[in-house]
C-alpha positions in Angstrom: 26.9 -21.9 4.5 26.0 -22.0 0.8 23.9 -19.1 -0.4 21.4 -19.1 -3.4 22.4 -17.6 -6.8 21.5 -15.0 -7.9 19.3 -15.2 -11.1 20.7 -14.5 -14.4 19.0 -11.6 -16.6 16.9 -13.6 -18.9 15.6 -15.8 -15.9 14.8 -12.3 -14.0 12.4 -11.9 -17.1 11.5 -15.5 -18.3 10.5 -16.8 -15.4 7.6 -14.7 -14.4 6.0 -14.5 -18.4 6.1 -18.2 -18.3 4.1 -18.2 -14.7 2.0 -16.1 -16.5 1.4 -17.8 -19.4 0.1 -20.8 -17.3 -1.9 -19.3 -15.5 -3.8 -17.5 -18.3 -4.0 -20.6 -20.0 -5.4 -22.8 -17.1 -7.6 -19.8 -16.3 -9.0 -20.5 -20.1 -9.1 -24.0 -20.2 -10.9 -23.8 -17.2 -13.8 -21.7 -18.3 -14.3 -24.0 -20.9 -14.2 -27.3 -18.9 -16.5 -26.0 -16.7 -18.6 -24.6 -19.6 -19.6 -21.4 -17.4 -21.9 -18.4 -18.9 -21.5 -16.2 -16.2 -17.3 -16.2 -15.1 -15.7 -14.7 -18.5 -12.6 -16.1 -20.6 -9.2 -14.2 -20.6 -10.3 -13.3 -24.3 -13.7 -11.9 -22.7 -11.7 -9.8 -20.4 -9.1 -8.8 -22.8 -12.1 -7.1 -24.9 -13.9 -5.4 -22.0 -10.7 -3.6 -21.2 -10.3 -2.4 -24.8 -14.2 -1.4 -24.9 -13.4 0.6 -21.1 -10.5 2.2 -23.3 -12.7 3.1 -26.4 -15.0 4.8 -24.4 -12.4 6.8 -22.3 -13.7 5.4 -19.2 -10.7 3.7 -17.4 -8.0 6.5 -17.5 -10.6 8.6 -15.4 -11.4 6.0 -12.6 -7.8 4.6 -12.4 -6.8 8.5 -12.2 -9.7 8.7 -9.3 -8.2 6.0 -7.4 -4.6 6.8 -7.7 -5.5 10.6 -6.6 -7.0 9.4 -3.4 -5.0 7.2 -2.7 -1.8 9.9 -3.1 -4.1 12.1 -0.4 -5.0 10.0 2.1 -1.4 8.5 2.2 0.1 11.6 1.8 -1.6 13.4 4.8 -1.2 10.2 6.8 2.4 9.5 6.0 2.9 13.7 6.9 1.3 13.2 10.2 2.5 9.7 11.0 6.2 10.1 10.4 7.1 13.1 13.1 4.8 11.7 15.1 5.6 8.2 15.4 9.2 9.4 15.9 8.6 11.2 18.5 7.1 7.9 20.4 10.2 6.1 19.5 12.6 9.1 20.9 10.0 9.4 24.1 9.3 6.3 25.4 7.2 7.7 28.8 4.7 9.1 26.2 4.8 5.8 24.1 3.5 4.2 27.3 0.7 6.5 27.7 -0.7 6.9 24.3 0.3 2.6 23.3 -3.1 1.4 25.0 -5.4 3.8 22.5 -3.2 2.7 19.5 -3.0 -0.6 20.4 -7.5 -0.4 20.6 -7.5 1.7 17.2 -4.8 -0.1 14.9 -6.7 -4.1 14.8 -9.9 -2.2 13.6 -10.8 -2.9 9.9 -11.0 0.8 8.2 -14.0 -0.8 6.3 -15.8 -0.7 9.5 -15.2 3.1 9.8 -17.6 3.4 6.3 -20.8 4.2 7.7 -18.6 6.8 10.3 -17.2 8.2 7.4 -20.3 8.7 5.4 -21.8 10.3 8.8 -19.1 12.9 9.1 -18.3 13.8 5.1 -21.4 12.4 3.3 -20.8 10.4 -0.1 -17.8 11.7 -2.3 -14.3 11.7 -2.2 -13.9 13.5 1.6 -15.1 10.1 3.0 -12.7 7.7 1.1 -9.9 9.4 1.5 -10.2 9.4 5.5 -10.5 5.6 5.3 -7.4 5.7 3.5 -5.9 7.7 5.8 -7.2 5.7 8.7 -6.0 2.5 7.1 -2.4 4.3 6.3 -1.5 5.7 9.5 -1.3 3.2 12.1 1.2 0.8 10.6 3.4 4.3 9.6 3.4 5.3 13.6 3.9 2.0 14.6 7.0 1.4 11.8 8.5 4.8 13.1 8.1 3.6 16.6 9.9 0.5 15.8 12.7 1.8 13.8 13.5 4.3 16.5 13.4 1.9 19.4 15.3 -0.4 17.4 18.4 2.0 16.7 21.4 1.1 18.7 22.7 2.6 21.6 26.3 3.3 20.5 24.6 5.4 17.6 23.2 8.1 20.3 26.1 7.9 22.3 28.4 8.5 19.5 26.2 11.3 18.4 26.3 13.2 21.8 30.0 12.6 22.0 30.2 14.5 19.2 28.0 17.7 20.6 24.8 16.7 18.4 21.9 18.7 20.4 18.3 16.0 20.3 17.0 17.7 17.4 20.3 17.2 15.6 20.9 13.9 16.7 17.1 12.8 15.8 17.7 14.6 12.5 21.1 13.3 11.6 21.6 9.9 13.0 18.2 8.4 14.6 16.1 9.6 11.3 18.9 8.4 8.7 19.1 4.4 10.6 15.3 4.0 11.1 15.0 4.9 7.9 14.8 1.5 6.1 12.2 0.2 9.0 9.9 3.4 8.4 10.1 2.6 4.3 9.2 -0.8 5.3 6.3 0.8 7.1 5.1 2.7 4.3 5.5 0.2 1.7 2.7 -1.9 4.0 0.2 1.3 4.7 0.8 1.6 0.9 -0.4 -1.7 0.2 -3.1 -1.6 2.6 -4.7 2.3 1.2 -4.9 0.9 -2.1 -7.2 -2.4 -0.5 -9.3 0.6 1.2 -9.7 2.9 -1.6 -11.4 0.2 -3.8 -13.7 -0.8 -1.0 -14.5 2.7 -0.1 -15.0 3.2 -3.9 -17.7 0.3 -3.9 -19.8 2.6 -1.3 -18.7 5.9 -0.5 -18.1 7.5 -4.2 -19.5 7.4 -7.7 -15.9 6.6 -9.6 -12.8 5.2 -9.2 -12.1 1.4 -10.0 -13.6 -0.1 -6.9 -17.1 2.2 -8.7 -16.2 0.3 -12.0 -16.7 -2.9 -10.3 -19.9 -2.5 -8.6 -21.2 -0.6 -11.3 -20.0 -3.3 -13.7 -21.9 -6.1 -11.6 -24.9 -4.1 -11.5 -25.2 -2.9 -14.9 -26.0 -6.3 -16.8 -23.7 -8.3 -14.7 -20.6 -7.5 -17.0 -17.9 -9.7 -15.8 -15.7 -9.3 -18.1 -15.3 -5.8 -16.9 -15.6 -6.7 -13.4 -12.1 -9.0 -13.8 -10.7 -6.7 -15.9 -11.3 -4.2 -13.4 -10.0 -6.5 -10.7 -6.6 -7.5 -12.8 -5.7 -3.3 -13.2 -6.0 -3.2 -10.1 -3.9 -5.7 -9.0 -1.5 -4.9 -11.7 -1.2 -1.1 -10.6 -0.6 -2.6 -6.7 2.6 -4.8 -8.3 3.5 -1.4 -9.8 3.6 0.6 -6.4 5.2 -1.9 -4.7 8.0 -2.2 -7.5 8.3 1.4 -7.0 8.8 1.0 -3.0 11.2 -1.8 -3.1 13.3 0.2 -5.5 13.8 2.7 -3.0 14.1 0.8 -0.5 17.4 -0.1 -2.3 18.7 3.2 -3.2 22.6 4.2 -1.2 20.9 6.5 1.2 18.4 4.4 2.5 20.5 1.1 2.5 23.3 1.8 5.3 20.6 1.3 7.3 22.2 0.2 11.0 23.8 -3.4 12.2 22.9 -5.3 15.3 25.7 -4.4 18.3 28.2 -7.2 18.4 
């Protein structure tokens, strides 16, 4: 079987400024083929974000939306992780609480918004239990799966050994799910930073999802409207850098094998 290789340093980096390149330029040559007034030019964009910067607005919403974001994951990924392994080590309750997860988990946290507003009014309370909302589910169901998932022989050999259940779920089940829950949280991650700039368009008066609408609705500033979109898409690359890089890390990697 040949295998693919690997990419040398200066392709690691060349590759992905030249994608980028072309795609600024076709997004520029575009704008003027199409002679539009209203979608802006990367130029356009590029000076909204320095006028944003001038007037010390951006730090403050981007620091709005991290912050929620770090809550509402936080408290989700605290709750979700003991108690989605606990599901995993306990099938029998798995099977009685897996119909009410399996109603809750395909429903869009956007459609918990006017819920939310209900129960914690407008401001930062109500975005960051969308967030959480959004987070949890696919944590639970990741630690569910990486428990279920761990091999026999690894219990076995842990009891033969005189590991009590809290030791053995501690030491051995914990340690080999461990890449499937990062796997998890890298997703809930993903998905909490989609919900905070939704929640942000309705629920709270700051953040980036604020600086679009507000952009939009303040003299229909585009160019601060895509400059607003591209931080946050370049802040989401920036997490997820940050989760694949410790996905790789020697504690997290030994991971388990499949039984042969």
């Amino acid at each position: 079987m040949i295998s693919l290789a690997e990419p040398r340093k200066w392709e690691k980096l060349f590759w992905p400024i030249l994608t980028l390149g072309l795609f600024l330029a076709l997004w520029h040559a575009s704008v003027i083929w199409t002679a539009t007034k209203v979608f802006p030019s990367p130029r356009e964009v590029e000076k909204g974000m320095a006028e944003l910067l001038r007037h010390h607005v951006l730090w403050g919403d981007i620091w709005d939306s991290l912050r929620r974001v770090a809550i509402g994951f936080s408290t989700a990924a605290l709750l979700g992780i003991p108690f989605g392994l606990a599901l995993g080590w306990y099938p029998a309750a798995n099977q009685v609480v897996n119909p009410v997860m399996q109603i809750m988990r395909p429903i869009s946290p956007i459609a918990w918004i006017p819920v939310s507003i209900i129960l914690f009014g407008v401001g930062d309370n109500a975005a960051i239990f969308l967030i959480f909302l959004g987070s949890f589910f696919p944590i639970v169901v990741a630690c569910i799966n990486g428990v279920s998932n761990v091999p026999s022989v690894y219990r076995r050999s842990g009891r033969n050994f005189g590991l009590t259940a809290p030791q053995l779920l501690r030491r051995v089940i914990f340690p080999a799910a461990l890449p499937q829950i990062l796997v998890g949280l890298r997703i809930a991650l993903g998905i909490a930073w989609l919900v905070v700039v939704a929640a942000e368009m309705i629920a709270v008066d700051s953040g980036l999802g604020y600086l679009i609408i507000d952009s939009r609705n303040s003299g229909k500033r585009y160019d601060l409207v895509v400059a607003a979109i591209l931080l946050i898409g370049a802040i989401g690359l920036v997490l997820d850098f940050g989760f694949r890089r410790l996905e790789k890390l020697k504690p997290v990697r030994w991971g388990f094998r499949n039984e042969s």
